[in-house]
Structure formats: structure tokens, C-alpha cells
Biotite code that builds the C-alpha atoms (Angstrom):
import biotite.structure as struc

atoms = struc.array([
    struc.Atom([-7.583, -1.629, 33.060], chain_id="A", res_id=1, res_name="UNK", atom_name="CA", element="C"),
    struc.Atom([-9.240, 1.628, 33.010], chain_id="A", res_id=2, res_name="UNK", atom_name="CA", element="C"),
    struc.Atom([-6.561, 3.093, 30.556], chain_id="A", res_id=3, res_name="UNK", atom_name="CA", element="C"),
    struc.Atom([-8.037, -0.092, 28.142], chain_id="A", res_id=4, res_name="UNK", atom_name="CA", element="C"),
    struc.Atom([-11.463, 0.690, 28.596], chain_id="A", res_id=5, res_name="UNK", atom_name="CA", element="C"),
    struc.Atom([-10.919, 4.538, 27.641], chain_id="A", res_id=6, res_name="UNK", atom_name="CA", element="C"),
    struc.Atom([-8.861, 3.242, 24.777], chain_id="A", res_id=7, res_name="UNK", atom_name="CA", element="C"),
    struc.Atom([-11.211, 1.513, 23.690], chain_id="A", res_id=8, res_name="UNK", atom_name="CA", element="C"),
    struc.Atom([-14.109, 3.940, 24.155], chain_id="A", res_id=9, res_name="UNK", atom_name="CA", element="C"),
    struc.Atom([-12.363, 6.423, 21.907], chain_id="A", res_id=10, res_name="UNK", atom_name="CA", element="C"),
    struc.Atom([-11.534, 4.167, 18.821], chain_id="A", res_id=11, res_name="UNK", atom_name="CA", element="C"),
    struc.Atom([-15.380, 2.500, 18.975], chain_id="A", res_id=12, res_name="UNK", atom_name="CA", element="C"),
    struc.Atom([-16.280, 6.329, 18.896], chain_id="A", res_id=13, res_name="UNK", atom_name="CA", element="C"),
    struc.Atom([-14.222, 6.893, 16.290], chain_id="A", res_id=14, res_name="UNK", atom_name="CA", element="C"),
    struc.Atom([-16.119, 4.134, 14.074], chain_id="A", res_id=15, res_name="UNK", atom_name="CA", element="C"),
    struc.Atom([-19.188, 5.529, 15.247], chain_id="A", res_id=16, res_name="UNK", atom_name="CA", element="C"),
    struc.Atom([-18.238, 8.842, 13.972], chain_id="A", res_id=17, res_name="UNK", atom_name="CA", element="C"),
    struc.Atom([-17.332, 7.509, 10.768], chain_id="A", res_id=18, res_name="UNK", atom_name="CA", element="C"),
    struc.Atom([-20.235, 5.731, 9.637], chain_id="A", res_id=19, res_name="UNK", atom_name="CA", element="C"),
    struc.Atom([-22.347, 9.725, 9.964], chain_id="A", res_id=20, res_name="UNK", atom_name="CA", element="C"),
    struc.Atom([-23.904, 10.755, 6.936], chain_id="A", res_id=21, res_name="UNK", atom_name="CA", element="C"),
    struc.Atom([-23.460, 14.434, 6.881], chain_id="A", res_id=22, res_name="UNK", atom_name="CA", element="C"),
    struc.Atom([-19.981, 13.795, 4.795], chain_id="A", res_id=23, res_name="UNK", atom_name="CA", element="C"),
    struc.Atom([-20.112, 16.534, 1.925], chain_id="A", res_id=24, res_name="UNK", atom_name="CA", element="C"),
    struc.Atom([-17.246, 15.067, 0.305], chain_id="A", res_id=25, res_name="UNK", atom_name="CA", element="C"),
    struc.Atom([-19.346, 11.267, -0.166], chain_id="A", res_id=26, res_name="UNK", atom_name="CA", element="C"),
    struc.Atom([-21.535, 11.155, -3.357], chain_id="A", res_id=27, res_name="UNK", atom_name="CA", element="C"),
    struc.Atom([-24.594, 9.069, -3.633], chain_id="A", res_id=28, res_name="UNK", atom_name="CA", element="C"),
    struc.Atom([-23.878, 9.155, -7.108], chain_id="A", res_id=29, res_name="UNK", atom_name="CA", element="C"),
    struc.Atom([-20.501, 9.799, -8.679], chain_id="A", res_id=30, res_name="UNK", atom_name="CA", element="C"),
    struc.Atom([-20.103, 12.793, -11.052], chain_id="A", res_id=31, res_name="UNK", atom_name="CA", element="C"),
    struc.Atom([-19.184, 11.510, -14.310], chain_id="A", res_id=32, res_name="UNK", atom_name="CA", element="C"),
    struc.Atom([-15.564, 13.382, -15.312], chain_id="A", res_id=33, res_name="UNK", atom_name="CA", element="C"),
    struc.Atom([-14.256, 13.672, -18.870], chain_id="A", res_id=34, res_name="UNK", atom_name="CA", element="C"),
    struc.Atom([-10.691, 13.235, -19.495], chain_id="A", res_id=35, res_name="UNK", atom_name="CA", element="C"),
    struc.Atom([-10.588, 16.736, -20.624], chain_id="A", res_id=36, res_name="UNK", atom_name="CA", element="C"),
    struc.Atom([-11.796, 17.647, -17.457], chain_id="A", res_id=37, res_name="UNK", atom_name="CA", element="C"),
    struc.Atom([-9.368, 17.257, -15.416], chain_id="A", res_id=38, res_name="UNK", atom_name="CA", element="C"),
    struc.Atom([-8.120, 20.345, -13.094], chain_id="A", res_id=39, res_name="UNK", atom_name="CA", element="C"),
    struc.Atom([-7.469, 21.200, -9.812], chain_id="A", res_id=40, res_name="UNK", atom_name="CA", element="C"),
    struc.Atom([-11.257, 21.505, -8.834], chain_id="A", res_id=41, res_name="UNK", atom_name="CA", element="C"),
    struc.Atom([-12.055, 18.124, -10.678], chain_id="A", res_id=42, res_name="UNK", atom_name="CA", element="C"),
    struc.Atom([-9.243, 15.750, -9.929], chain_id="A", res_id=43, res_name="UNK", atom_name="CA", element="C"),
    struc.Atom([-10.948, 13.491, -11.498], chain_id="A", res_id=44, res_name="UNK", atom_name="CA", element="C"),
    struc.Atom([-11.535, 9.652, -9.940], chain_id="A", res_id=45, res_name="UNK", atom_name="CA", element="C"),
    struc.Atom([-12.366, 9.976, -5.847], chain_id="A", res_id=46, res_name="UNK", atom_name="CA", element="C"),
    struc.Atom([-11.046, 6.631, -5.225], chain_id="A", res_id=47, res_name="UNK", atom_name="CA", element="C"),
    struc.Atom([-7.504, 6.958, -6.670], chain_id="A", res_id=48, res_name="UNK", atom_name="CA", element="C"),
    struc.Atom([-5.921, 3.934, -4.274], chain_id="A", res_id=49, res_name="UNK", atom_name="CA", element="C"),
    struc.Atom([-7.493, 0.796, -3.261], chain_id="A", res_id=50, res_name="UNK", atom_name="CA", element="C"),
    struc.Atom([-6.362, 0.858, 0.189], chain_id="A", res_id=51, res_name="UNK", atom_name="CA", element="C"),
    struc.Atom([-9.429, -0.795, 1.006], chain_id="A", res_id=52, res_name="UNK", atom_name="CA", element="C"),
    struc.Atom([-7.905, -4.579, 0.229], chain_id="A", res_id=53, res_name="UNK", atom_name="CA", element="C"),
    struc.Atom([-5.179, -4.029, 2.285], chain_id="A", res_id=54, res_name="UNK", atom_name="CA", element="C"),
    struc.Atom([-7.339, -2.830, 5.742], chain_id="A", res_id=55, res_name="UNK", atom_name="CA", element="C"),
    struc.Atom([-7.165, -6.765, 7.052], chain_id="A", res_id=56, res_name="UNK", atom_name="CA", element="C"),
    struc.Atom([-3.134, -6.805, 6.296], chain_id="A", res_id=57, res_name="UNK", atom_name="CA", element="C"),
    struc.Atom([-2.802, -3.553, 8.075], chain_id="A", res_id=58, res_name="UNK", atom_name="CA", element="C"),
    struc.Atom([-4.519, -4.564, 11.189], chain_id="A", res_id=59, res_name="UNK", atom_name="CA", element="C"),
    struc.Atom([-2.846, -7.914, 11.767], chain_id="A", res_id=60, res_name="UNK", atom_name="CA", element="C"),
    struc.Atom([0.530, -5.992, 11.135], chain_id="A", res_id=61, res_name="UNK", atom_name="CA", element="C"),
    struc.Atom([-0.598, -3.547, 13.901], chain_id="A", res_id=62, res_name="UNK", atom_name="CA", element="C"),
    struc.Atom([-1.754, -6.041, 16.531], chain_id="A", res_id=63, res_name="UNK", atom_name="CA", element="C"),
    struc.Atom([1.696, -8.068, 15.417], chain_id="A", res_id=64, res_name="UNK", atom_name="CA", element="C"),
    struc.Atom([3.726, -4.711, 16.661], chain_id="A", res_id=65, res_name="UNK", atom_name="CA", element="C"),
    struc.Atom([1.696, -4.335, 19.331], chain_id="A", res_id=66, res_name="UNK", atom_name="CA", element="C"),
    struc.Atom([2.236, -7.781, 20.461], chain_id="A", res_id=67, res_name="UNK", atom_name="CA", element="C"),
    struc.Atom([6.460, -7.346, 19.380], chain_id="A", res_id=68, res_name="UNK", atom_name="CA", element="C"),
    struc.Atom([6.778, -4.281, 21.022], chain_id="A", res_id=69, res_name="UNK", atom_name="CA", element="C"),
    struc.Atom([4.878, -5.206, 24.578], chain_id="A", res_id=70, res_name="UNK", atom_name="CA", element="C"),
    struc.Atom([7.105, -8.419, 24.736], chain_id="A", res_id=71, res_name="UNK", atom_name="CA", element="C"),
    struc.Atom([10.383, -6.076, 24.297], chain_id="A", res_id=72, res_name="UNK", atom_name="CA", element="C"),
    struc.Atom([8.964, -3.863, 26.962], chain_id="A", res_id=73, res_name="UNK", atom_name="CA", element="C"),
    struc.Atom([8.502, -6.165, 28.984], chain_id="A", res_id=74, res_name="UNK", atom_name="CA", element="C"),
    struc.Atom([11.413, -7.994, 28.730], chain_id="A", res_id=75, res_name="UNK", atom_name="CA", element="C"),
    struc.Atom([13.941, -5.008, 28.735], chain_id="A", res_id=76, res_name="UNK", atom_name="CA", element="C"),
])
């Protein structure tokens, strides 16, 4: 039980820490980029993969291996 609740504690802190502000790398306002612009120190687009409208697939395929692999531990 207490190895839960310190599990816990540290991915809650984790989304606490993400939601801060002080990100240099987050623009309120994008910088517009030419397509002749494009080098190393302007790649260009900051959002380059929508991994975003997979994040509810991703967490019911982690809670599913959680759940597979407690069962197998359990069992074996």
C-alpha cells in the first residue's frame, strides 16, 4: 500500500510539474516559418506528430499490460 501511494505521489507530481509555465520552448504565439527557412535552428513546424490523439489508446494499452503482466506474476 505505501509503495501505491508513493507511486502515485510521484506521477500526480509529475502532472503538476507539467502544467508550469516557465517552459521556454512553449510559444504563446507561433513564429511564422517560410519554407525557405528551414535549418537546423528553425526546424520549422513545433508540432511535427500528433501524438496527442493517440494519449487515450496509449493509456488503456498500459493499464491492459499492467493488468496482463500482474495476472502472469501472479500466476507463475
Amino acid at each position: 500500500m505505501r509503495k501505491l501511494i508513493i507511486t502515485c505521489s510521484i506521477v500526480l507530481s509529475g502532472f503538476a510539474f507539467a502544467q508550469s509555465s516557465d517552459n521556454p520552448y512553449i510559444y504563446e504565439d507561433e513564429p511564422a516559418a517560410e519554407e525557405q527557412d528551414v535549418f537546423p535552428s528553425n526546424p520549422g513546424d513545433p508540432n511535427p506528430s500528433p501524438v496527442d490523439q493517440y494519449i487515450p489508446f496509449l493509456l488503456l494499452t498500459a493499464i491492459g499490460m499492467v493488468v496482463v503482466f500482474a495476472r502472469s506474476r501472479k500466476a507463475a
